[in-house]
C-alpha positions in Angstrom: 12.6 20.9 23.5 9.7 19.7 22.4 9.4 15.8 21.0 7.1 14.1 18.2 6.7 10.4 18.2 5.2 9.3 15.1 4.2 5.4 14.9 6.2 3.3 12.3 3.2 1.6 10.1 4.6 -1.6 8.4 2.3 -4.8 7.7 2.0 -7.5 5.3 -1.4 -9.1 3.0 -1.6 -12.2 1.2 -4.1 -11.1 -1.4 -5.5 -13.3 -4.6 -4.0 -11.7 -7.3 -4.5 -12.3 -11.1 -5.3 -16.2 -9.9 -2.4 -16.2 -7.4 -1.7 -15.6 -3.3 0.9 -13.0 -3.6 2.4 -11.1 -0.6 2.0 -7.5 -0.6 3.9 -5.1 1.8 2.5 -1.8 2.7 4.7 1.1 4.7 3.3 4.5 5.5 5.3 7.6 4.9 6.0 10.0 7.3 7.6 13.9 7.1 6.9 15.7 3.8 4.6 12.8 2.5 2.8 11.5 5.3 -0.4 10.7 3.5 1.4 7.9 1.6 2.1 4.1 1.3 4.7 2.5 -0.8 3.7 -1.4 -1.2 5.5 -3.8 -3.0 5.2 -7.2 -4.5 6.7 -9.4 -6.7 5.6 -10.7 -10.2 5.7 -14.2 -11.9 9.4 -13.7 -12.6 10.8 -12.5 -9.5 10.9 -9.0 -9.6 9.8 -6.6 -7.2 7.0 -4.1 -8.2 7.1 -1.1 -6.3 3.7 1.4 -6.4 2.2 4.5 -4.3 -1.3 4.9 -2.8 -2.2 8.2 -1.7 -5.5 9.3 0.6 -7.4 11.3 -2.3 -11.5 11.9 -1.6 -11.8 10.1 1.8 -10.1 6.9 -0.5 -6.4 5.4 -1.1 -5.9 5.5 -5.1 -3.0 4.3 -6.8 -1.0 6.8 -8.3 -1.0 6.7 -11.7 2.3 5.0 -13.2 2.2 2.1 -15.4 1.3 -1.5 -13.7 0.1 -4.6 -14.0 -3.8 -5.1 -14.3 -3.8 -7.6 -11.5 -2.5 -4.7 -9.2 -5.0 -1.9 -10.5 -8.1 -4.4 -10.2 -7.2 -4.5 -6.7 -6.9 -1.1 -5.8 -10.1 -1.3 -3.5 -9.0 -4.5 -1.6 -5.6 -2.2 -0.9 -8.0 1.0 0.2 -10.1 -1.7 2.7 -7.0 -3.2 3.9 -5.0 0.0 4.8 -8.0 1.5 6.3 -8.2 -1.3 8.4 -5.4 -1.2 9.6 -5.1 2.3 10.7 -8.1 1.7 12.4 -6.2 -0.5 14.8 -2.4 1.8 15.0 
């Protein structure tokens, strides 16, 4: 029987965000949707914000759903920041 390991890819940003540090957690996706991140963060009231970034064009795009603008303007911080590290998994 033949095994595959994949590598469980979890880390954690601070990132300025709409004038605010903010913690952002990114997870990679295996199986079916392996070229995927979930990250999270939470908002000036508490509550979690969950989004998707998939590989598209050689870059990781948000997809499209409705957020905030603090999380959209930052889209390429999240793209540098993933590619980073997956450099080093």
């Amino acid at each position: 029987m033949k095994m595959k390991f994949v590598k469980n890819i979890q880390f954690t940003r601070t990132i300025k965000a709409d004038s605010r540090l903010r913690e952002f957690n990114f997870r990679k996706l295996g199986g079916f949707q392996e070229g995927i991140f979930t990250i999270d963060v939470v908002d000036d009231r508490g509550n979690r914000i969950m989004f998707r970034m998939q590989k598209e064009d050689n870059a990781w795009k948000i997809v499209p759903q409705p957020l905030p603008d603090w999380i959209i303007k930052n889209e390429r911080i999240f793209n540098d920041l993933i590619e980073e590290e997956l450099q080093h998994a």
